[in-house]
VEXDREN-771113 format. One line per 5 residues: their letters; for each residue x, y, z of C-alpha. Coordinates in nm, 2 decimals, decimal comma. Each point is the difference from the previous one (the first is absolute). Example, Ala and Ser with C-alpha at 12.3 -4.5 7.8 and 13.67 -1.06 7.14 Angstrom:
REM VEXDREN-771113
AS	1,23/-0,45/0,78  0,14/0,34/-0,07
//
This chain:
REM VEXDREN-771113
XXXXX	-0,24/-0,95/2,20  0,01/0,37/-0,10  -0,35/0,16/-0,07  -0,05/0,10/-0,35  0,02/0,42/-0,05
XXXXX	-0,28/-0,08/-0,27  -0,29/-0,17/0,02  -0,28/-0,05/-0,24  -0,36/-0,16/0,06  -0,24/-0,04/-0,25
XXXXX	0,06/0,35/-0,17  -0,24/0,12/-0,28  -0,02/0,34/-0,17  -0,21/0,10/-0,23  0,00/0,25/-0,30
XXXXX	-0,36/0,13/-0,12  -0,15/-0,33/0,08  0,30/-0,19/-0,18  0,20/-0,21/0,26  0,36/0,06/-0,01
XXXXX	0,13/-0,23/0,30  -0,20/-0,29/0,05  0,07/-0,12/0,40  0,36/0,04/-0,02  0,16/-0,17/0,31
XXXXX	0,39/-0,03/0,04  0,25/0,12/0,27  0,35/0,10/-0,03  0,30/0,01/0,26  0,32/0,21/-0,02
XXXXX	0,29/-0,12/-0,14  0,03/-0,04/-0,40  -0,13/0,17/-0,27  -0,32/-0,12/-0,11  -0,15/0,02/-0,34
XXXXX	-0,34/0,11/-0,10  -0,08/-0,14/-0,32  -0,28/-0,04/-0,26  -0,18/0,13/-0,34  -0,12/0,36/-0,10
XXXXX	-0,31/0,01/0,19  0,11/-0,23/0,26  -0,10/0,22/0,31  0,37/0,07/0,07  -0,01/0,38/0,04
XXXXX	-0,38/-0,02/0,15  0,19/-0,28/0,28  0,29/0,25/0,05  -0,23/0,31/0,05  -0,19/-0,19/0,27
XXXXX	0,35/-0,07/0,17  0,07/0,39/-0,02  -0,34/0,07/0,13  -0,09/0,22/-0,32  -0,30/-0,22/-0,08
XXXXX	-0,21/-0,17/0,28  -0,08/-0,33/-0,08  -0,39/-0,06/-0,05  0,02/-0,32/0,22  0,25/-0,19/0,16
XXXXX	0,30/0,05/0,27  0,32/0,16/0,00  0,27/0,00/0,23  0,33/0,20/-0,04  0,28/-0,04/0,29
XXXXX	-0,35/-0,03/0,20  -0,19/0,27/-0,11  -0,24/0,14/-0,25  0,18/0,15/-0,34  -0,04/0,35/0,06
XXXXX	0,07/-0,02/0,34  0,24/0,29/0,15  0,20/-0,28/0,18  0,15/-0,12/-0,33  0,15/0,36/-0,06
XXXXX	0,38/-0,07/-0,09  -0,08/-0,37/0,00  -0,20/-0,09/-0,37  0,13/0,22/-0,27  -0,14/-0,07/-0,42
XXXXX	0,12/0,07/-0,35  -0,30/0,06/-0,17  0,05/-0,14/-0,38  -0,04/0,39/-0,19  0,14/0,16/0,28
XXXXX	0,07/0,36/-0,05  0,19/0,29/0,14  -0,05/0,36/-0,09  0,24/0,15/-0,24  0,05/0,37/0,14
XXXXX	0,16/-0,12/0,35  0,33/-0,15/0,06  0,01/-0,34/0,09  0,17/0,06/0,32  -0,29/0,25/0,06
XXXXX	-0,28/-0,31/-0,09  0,18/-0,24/0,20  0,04/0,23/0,30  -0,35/0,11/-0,03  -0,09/-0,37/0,04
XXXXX	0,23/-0,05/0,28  -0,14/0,26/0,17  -0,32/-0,19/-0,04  0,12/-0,28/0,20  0,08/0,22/0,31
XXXXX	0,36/0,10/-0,07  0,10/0,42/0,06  0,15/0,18/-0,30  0,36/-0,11/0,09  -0,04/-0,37/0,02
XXXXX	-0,28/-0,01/-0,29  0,33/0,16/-0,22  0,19/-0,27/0,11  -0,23/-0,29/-0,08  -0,02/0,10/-0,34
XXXXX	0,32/-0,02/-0,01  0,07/-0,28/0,14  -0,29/-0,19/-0,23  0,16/0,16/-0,32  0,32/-0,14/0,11
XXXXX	-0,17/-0,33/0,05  -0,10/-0,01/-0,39  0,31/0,15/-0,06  -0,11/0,31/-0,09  0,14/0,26/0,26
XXXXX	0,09/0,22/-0,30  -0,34/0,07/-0,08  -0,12/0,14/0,32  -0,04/0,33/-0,14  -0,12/-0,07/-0,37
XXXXX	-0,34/-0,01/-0,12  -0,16/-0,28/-0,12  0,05/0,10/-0,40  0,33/0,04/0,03  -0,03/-0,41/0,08
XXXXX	0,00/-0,30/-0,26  -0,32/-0,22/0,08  0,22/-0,31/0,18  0,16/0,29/0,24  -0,37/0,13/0,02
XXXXX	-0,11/-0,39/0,14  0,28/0,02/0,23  -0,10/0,32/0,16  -0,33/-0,14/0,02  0,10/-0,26/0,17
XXXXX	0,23/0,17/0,20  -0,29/0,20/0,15  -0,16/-0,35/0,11  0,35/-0,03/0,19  -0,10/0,27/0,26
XXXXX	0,03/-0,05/0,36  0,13/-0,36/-0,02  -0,34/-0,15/-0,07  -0,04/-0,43/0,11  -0,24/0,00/-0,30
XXXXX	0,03/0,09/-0,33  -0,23/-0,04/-0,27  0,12/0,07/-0,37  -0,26/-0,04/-0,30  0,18/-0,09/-0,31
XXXXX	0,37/0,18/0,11  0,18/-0,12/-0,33  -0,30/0,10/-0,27  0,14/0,15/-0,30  0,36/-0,02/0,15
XXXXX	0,27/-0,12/-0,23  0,25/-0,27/0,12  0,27/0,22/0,15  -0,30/0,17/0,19  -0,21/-0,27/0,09
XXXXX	0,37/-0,17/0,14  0,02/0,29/0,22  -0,34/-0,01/0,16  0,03/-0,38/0,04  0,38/0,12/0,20
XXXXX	-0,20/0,26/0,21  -0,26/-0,25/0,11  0,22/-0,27/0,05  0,20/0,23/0,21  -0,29/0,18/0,25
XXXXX	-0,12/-0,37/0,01  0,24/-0,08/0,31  -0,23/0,31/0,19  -0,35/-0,01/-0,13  -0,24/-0,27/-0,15
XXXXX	-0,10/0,10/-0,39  -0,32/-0,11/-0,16  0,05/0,04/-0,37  -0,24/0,00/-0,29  0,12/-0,07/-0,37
XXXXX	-0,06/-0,16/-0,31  0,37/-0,12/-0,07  0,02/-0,30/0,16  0,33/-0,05/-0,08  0,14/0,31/0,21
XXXXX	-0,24/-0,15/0,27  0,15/-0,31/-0,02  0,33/0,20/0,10  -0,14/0,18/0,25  -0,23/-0,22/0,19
XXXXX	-0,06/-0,31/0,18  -0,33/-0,02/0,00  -0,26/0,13/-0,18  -0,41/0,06/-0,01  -0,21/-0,11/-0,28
XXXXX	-0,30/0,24/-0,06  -0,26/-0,11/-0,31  -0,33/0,19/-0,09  0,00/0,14/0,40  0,09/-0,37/0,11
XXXXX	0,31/-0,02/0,21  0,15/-0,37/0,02  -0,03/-0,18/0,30  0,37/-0,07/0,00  0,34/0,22/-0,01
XXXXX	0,24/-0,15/-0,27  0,33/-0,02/0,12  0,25/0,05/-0,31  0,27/-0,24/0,02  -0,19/-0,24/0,21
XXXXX	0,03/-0,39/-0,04  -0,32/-0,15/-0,09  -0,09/-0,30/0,31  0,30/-0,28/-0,12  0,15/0,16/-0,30
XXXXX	0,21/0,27/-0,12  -0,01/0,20/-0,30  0,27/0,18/-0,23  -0,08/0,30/-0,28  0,23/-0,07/-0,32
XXXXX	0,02/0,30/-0,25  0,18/-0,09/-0,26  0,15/0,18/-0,35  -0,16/-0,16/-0,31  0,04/-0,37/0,06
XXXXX	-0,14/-0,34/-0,13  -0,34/-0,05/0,27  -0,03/-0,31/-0,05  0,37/-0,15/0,01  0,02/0,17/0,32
XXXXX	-0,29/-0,10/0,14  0,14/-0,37/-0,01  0,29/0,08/0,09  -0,08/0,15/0,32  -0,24/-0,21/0,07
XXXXX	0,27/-0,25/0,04  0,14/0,13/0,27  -0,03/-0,13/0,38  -0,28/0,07/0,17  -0,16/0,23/-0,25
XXXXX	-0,39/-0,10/-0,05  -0,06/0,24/-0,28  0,07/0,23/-0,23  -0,26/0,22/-0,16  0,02/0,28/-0,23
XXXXX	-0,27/0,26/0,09  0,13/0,31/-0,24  0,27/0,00/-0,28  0,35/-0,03/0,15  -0,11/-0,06/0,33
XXXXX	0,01/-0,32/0,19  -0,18/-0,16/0,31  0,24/-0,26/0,15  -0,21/-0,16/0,32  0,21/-0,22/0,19
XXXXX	0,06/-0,18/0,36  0,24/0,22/0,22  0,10/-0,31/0,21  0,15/-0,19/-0,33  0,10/0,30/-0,16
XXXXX	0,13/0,21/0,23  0,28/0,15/-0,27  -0,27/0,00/-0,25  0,12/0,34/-0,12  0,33/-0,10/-0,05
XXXXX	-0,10/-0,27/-0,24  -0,21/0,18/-0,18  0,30/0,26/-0,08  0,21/-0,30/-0,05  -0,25/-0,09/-0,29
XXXXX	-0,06/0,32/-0,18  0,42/0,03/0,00  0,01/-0,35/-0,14  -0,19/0,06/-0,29  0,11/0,40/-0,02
XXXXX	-0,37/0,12/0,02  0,01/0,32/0,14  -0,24/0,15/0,26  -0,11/0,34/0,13  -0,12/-0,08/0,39
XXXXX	-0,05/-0,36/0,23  -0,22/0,15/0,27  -0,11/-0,20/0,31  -0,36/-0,09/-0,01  -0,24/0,09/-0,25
XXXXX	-0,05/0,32/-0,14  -0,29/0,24/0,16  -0,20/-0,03/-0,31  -0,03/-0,36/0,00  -0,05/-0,01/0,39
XXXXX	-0,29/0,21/-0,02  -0,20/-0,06/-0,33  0,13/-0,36/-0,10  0,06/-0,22/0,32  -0,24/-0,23/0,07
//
């Protein structure tokens, strides 16, 4: 088995005598997104400034691709979006990104063409001699991101890349992470669960400093049975709880929010279950909006038992 790139060991920090991570142990391996999630006040940033190396934590260990954060060896290999990250407004954002570049060890002439080539990554190739004004505040994300693309990074940390975004934005960041996913491993904080749920397999559960001592896979079958996530257009709850209810192989059907069903069920005598769910809704002509394979995020992470 692979080693993890990080690695995380009873990590506490401290603000003015206030603890902010309370022995925060995880590890994470390359390969998928994962998700980084919790309340205002959870410890996310204070966890992902550790990672960076901008805060030392007050007790603990930390372990990034083997090293300490901070260390010179992870130059070009760790790269962050800090949530309010900023860029100045008199410079071109070619000149910002090739000043960054430059940073990382590249001359003049390949630094030029790394901004490029990370503009081009977020689609934004036209912009390379604009300044940041001139730039709506998704494009503004996307060059901010675009400067955590530099040198090809394996790890990528991104604090709350969608905030603020609207849906044709936010869609766009989720296509640029889903697409530099096949070359680098992405740790992402957020509050929308829902575009995490997109995003990312897995995620991390931090509460008041506390990480949980498990990752939450997404879609994951819990032990024997199977779960399905009806939303549905305004519809009679309780007729259609009985009705799927009678279906083979379901166990049962709950209704945690309005419009949106629970169906928990055994894979081996239901293996179309899907189908016959679809089959139902058209029988009756209730309409639906999404049938989504396991449960929702939410209800993984704050309802499951």
């Amino acid at each position: 088995m692979s080693e993890p790139i990080i690695q995380c060991r009873d990590v506490s920090h401290s603000y003015s005598g206030k603890l902010a991570l309370k022995q925060v142990s995880f590890e994470i391996f390359a390969g998928e997104p994962i998700g980084l999630v919790g309340p205002n006040g959870a410890g996310k940033t204070t966890l992902l400034s550790v990672l960076c190396g901008f805060l030392k934590p007050s007790a603990g260990i930390v372990s990034i691709f083997g090293y300490k954060p901070g260390d010179s060896n992870l130059c070009g290999k760790i790269s962050a979006l800090p949530q309010d990250a900023r860029f100045d407004p008199v410079f071109t954002i070619g000149e910002q990104l090739a000043f960054l570049a430059c940073l990382q060890g590249f001359d003049v002439e390949q630094a030029w063409q790394e901004a490029g080539r990370v503009l081009d990554a977020v689609a934004l190739k036209e912009s390379l001699h604009s300044i940041l004004d001139t730039l709506s505040h998704g494009m503004a994300k996307r060059v901010a991101i675009a400067q955590a693309l530099i040198g090809s990074p394996e790890l990528i940390l991104l604090d709350e890349p969608t905030a603020g975004l609207d849906p044709v934005n936010t869609r766009n960041i989720r296509s640029i992470i889903m697409e530099q996913a096949k070359h680098s491993t992405f740790v992402i904080s957020s509050h929308d669960l829902a575009e995490l749920g997109r995003v990312c397999q897995k995620v991390l559960l931090l509460e008041n400093g506390v990480m949980s001592p498990m990752q939450h896979n997404v879609a994951e079958a819990d032990g024997n049975t199977g779960f399905f996530t009806l939303q549905m257009e305004t519809c009679p709850a309780d007729k259609l709880i009985k009705e799927l209810n009678q279906l083979n192989g379901v166990i049962k059907v709950s209704n945690p929010q309005k419009n949106e069903f629970l169906v928990e069920y055994l894979p081996e005598q239901a293996p179309q279950i899907d189908i016959e769910i679809l089959t139902c809704l058209a029988k009756h002509h209730w309409s639906y909006r999404q049938l989504i394979r396991g449960k929702s995020l939410e209800e993984k992470l704050f309802f499951s038992h």
